[in-house]
C-alpha positions as CSV (number, residue, x, y, z in Angstrom):
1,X,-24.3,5.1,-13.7
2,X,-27.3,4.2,-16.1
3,X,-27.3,1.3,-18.1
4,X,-28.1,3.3,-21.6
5,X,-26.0,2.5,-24.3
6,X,-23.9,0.8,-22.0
7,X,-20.5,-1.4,-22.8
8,X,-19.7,-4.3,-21.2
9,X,-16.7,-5.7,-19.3
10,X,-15.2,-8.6,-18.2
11,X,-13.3,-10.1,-15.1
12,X,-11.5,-13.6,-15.2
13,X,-9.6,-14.9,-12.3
14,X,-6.8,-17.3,-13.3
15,X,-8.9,-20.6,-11.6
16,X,-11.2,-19.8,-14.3
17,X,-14.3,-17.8,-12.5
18,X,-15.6,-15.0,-14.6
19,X,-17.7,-11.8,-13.5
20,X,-19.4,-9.6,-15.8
21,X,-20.3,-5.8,-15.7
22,X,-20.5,-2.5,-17.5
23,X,-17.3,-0.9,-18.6
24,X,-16.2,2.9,-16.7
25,X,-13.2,4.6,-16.4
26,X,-10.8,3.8,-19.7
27,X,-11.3,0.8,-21.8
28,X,-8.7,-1.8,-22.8
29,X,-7.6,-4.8,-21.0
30,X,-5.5,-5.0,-17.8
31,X,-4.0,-7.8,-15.6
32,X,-3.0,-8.1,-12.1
33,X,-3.3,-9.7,-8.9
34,X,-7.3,-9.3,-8.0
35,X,-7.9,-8.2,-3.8
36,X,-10.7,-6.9,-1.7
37,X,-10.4,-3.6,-0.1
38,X,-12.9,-3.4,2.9
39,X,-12.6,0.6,3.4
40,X,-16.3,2.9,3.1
41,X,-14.6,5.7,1.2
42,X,-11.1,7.1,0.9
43,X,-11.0,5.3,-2.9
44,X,-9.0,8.4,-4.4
45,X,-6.7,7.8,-1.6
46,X,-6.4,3.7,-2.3
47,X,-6.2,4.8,-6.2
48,X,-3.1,6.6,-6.0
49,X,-1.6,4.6,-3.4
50,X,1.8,2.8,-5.1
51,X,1.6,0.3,-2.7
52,X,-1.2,-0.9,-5.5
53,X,0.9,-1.4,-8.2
54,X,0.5,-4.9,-9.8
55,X,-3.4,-5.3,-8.3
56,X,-6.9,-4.7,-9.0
57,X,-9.1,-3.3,-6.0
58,X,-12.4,-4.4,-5.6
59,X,-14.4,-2.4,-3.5
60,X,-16.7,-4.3,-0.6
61,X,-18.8,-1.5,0.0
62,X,-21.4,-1.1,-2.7
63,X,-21.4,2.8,-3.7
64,X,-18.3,4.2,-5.3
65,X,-17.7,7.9,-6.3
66,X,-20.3,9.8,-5.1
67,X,-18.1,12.2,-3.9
68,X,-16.2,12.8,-7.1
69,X,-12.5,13.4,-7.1
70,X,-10.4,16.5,-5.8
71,X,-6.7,17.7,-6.4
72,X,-6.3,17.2,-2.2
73,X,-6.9,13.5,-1.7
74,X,-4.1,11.9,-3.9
75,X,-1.3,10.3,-2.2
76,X,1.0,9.6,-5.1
77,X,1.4,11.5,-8.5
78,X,-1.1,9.4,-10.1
79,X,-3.4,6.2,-9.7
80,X,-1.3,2.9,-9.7
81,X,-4.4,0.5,-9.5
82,X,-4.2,-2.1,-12.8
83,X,-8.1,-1.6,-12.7
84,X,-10.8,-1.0,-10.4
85,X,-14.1,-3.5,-9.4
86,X,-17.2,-1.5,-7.6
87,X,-20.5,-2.9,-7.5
88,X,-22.1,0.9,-8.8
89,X,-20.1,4.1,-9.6
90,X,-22.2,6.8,-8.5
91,X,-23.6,9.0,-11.7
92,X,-23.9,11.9,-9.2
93,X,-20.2,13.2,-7.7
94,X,-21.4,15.7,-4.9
95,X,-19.2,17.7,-2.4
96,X,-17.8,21.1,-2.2
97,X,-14.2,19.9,-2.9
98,X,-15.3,17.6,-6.0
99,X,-13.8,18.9,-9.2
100,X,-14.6,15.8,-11.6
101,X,-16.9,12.1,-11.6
102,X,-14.5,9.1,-10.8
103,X,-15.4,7.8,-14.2
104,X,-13.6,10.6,-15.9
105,X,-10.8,10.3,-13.4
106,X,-9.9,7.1,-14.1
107,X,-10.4,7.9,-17.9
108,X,-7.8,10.4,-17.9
109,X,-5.5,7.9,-15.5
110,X,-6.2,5.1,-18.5
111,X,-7.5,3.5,-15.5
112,X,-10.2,0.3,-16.8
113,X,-13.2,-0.1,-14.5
114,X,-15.6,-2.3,-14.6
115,X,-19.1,-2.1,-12.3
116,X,-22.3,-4.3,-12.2
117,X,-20.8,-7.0,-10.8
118,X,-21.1,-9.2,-7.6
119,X,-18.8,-7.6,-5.3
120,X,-19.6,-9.7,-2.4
121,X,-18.7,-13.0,-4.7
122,X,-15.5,-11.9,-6.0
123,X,-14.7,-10.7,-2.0
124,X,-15.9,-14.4,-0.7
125,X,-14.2,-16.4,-3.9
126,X,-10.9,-14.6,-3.2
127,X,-11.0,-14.7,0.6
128,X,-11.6,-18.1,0.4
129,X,-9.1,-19.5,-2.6
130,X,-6.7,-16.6,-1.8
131,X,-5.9,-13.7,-4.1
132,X,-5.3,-14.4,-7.8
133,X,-4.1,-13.5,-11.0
134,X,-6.5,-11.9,-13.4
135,X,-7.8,-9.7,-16.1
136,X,-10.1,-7.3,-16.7
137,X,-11.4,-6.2,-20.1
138,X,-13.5,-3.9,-21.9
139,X,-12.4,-4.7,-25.2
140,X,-12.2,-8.4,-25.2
141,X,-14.3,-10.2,-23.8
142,X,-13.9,-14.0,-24.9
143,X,-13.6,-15.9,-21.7
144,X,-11.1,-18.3,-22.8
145,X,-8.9,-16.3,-24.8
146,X,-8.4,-14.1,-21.5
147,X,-7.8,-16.6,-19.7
148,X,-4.9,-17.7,-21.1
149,X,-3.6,-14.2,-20.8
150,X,-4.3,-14.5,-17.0
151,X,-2.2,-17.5,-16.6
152,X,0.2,-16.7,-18.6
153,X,0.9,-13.3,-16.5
154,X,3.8,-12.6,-14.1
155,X,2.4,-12.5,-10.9
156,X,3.6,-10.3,-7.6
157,X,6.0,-12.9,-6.7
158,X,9.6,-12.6,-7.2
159,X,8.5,-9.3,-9.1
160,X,10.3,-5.5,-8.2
161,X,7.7,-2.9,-8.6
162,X,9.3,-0.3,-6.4
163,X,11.3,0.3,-9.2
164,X,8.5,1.1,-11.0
165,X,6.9,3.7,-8.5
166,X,9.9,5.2,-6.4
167,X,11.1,8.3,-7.2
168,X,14.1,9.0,-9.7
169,X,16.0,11.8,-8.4
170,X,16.5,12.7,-4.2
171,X,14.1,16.1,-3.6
172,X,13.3,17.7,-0.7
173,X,9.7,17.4,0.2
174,X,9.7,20.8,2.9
175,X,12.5,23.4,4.4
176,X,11.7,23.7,7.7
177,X,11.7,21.3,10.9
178,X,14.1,20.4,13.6
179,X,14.9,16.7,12.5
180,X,16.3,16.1,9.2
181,X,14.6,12.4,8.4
182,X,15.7,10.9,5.2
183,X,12.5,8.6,3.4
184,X,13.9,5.9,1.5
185,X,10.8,6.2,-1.5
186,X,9.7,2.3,-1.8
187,X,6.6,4.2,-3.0
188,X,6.4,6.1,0.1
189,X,2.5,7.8,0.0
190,X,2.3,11.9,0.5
191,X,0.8,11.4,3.5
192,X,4.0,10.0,5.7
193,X,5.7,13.0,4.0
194,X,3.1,15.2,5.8
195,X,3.1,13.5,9.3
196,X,6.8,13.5,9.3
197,X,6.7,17.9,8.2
198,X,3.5,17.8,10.9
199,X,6.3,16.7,13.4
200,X,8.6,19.1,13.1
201,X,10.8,17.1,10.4
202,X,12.6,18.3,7.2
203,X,11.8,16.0,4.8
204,X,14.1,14.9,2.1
205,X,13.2,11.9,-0.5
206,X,15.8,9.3,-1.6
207,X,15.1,6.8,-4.5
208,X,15.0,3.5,-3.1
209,X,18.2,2.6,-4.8
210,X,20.2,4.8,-3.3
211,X,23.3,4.0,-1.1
212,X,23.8,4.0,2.9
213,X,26.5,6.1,1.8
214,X,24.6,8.7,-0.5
215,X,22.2,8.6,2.2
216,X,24.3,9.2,5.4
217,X,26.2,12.3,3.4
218,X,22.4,13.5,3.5
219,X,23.8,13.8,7.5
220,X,19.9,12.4,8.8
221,X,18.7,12.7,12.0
222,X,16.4,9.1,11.0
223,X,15.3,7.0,8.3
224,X,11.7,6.2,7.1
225,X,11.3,2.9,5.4
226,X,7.8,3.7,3.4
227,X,5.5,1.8,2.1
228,X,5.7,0.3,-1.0
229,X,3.8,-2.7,-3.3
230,X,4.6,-6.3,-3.5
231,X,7.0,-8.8,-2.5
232,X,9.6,-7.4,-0.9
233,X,12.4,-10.5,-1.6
234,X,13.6,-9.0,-4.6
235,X,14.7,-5.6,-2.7
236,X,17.5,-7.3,-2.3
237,X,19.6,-3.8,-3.1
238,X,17.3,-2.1,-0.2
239,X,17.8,-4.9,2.3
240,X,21.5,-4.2,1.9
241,X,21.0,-0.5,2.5
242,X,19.1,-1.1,5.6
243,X,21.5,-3.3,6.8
244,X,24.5,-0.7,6.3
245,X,22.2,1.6,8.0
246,X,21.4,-0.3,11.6
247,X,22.8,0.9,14.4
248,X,24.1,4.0,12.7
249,X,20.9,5.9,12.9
250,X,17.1,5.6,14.1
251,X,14.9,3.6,11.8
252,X,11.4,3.6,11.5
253,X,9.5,1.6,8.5
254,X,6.0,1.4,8.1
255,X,4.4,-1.8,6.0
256,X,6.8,-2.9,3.3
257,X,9.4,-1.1,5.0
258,X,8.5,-3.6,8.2
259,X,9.1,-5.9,5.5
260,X,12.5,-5.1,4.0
261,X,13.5,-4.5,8.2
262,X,12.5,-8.1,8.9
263,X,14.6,-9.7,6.0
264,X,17.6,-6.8,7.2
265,X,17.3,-8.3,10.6
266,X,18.0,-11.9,9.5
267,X,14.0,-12.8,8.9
268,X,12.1,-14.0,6.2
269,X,8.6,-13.1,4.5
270,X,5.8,-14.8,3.0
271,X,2.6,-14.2,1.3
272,X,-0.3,-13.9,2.6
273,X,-3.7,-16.0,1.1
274,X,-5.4,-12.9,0.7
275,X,-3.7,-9.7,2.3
276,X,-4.9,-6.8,4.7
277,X,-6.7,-4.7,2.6
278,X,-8.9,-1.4,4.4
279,X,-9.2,0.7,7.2
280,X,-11.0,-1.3,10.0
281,X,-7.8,-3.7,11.0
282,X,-7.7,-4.3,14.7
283,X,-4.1,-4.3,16.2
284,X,-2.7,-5.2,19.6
285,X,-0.2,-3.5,21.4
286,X,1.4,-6.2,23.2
287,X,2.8,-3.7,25.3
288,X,0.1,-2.0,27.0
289,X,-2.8,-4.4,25.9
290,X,-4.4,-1.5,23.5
291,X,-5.8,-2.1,20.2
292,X,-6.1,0.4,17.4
293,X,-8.0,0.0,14.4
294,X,-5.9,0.5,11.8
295,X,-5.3,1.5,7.6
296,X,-3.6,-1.5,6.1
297,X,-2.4,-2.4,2.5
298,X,-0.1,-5.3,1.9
299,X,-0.2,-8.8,0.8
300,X,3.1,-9.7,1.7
301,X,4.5,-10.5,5.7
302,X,7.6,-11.0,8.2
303,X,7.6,-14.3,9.1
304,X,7.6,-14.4,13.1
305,X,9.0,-17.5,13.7
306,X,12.1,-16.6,11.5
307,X,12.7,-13.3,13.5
308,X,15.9,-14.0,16.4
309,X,13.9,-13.1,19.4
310,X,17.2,-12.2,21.5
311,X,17.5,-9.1,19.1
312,X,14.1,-8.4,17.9
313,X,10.8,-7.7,19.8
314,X,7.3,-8.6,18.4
315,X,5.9,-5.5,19.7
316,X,2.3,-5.7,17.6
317,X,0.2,-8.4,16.3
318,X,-2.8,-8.1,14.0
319,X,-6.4,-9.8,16.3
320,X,-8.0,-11.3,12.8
321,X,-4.9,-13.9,11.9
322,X,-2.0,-13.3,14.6
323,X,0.6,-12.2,12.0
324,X,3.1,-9.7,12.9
325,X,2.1,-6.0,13.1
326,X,5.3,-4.3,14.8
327,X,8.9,-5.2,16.0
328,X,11.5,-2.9,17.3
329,X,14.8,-4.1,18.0
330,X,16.0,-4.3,21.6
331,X,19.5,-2.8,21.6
332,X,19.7,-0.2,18.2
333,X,16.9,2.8,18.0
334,X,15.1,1.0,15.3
335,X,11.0,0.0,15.3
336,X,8.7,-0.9,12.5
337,X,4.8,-1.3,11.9
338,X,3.0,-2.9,9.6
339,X,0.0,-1.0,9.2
340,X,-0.6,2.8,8.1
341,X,-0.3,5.0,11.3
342,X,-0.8,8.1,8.5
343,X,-3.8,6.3,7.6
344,X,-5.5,8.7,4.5
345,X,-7.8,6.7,4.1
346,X,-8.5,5.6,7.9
347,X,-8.7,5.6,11.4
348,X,-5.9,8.1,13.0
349,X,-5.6,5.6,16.3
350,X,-2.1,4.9,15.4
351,X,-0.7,8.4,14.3
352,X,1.5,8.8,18.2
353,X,3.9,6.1,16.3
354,X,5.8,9.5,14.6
355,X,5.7,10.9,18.1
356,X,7.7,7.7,19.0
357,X,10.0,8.5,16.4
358,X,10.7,11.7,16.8
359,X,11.3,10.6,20.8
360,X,13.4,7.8,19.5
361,X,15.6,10.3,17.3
362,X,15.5,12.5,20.7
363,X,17.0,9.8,22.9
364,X,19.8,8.8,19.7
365,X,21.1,12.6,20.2
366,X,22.1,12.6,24.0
């Protein structure tokens, strides 16, 4: 974007570290918890991705929004980002599909951005201190006085936001398909939905406060844990549904719903310093010895040590840490990954795992 007439904008982190840029998007001020995303495009996907409530994305790579926006690539009903960091937004938005610029996107979203900044630095200081509280202003722009609105900011810990993003009412997502899977909407992105109808499913989506019992009158054929943002402790009224659930009907969850499985199964979770954030995370298949690079989005992770190894499997771990990827249980039809196998944005390497599930739901009939 060009720098006439230009109005600044403000990032403070809560150890104190400030960045300063050029204000896009909507103005106003904004607090969250600050992360990296390492992905080369997809950003209208990571936008509206719920699993981003309660965070601000910075982008790694330098050039945001050249290809503008569309009405195809949203996988929520709206953006959930706090506020958005890029290094440039593109002036020009070019491709077929593109119907608006980012920057007005995010203005009609009351999305604050903020560009001109040191991407790299707020990527290295966060990777090394761990993510962090902060706020981002367009409107204020006094270090100090921001700061103290950093710190005193609730955090993602000990937070619900899937209350804040699941859905309100159950509603069938399609009519047709051969298994009936029930989604449990921890803030479930469009694209499970569409793998799951790609696969032959009939899709209907429960809030994620609904009962085992609301849910088995649904008469599934499986259950999808989604996806969903932050820490996943205080799902304490999930965890109890899961738990009513196991060993009464195939499970599959897929990176908080890994989550909520591991502390269903007895486990425990913790934070990680700075989270999995893009599209290039290498996995291993303990299994077969196979790696996938694979779509991730979570800061928060099942604890492997806590996990009874007579009932659960580690079936994946992640090559840049060793934290758990994937577990499946080794008596009840139940697995669970911790990356994106729908990816949107990202590599499709790991889309066979609703092949798996369907197979699973195959095996629970006979």
């Amino acid at each position: 974007m060009t720098n006439t007439k230009r109005k600044k904008a403000i990032v403070v982190l809560e150890d104190g570290i400030s960045f300063t840029g050029f204000s896009f998007g909507a103005t106003g001020t904004a607090s969250g918890e600050v992360v990296f995303n390492t992905s080369l495009s997809g950003y209208q996907e990571i936008l509206t991705d719920p699993s981003y409530k309660g965070q601000i994305v910075t982008m790694t790579y330098p050039l945001i929004g050249n290809y503008g926006v569309n009405k195809e690539d949203v996988e929520s009903r709206r953006p959930f980002v706090e506020g958005f960091i890029v290094k440039e937004c593109s002036r020009i938005a070019s491709n077929w599909r593109s119907c608006d610029t980012l920057d007005n996107y995010l203005k009609e979203n009351n999305i604050i951005g903020i560009e001109g900044v040191d991407t790299r630095a707020i990527t290295r200081h966060t990777r090394l201190q761990g993510a962090m509280k902060a706020v981002i202003s367009s409107e204020d722009l006094d270090v100090e006085n921001l700061l103290k609105k950093v710190r005193a900011s609730k955090g993602l810990v000990g937070k619900d936001l899937v209350n804040e993003v699941s859905c309100k009412e159950i509603y069938q997502w399609n009519n047709e398909g051969e298994y009936h899977v029930v989604v449990i909407d921890c803030g479930v992105k469009l694209n499970i939905l569409r793998s799951l109808a790609l696969n032959n499913c009939r899709v209907s989506v429960v809030p994620a406060n609904t009962s085992s019992v609301e849910i088995l009158k649904l008469n599934p054929d499986g259950i999808m844990l989604s996806n969903g943002p932050g820490d996943p402790e205080p799902l304490t009224y999930v965890v109890k549904t899961i738990r009513e659930l196991l060993g009464k009907i195939p499970v599959f969850g897929i990176c908080l719903g890994q989550q909520l499985l591991g502390l269903a199964l007895g486990g425990r979770t913790y934070k990680l310093k700075f989270g999995h954030h893009g599209a290039n995370q290498p996995v291993k298949d303990l299994k077969t010895g196979k790696i996938d690079i694979t779509a991730q989005n979570h800061g928060f992770c099942v604890d492997i040590e806590s996990l009874n190894k007579d009932e659960v499997e580690i079936t994946h771990i992640n090559l840049n840490d060793n934290t758990l990827e994937g577990l499946r249980h080794r008596k009840l039809p139940v697995f669970s990954v911790q990356y994106h196998p729908e990816s949107c944005p990202g590599p499709h390497d790991a889309q066979y795992l609703f092949k798996n599930f369907i197979e699973m739901i195959e095996e629970n009939k006979h």
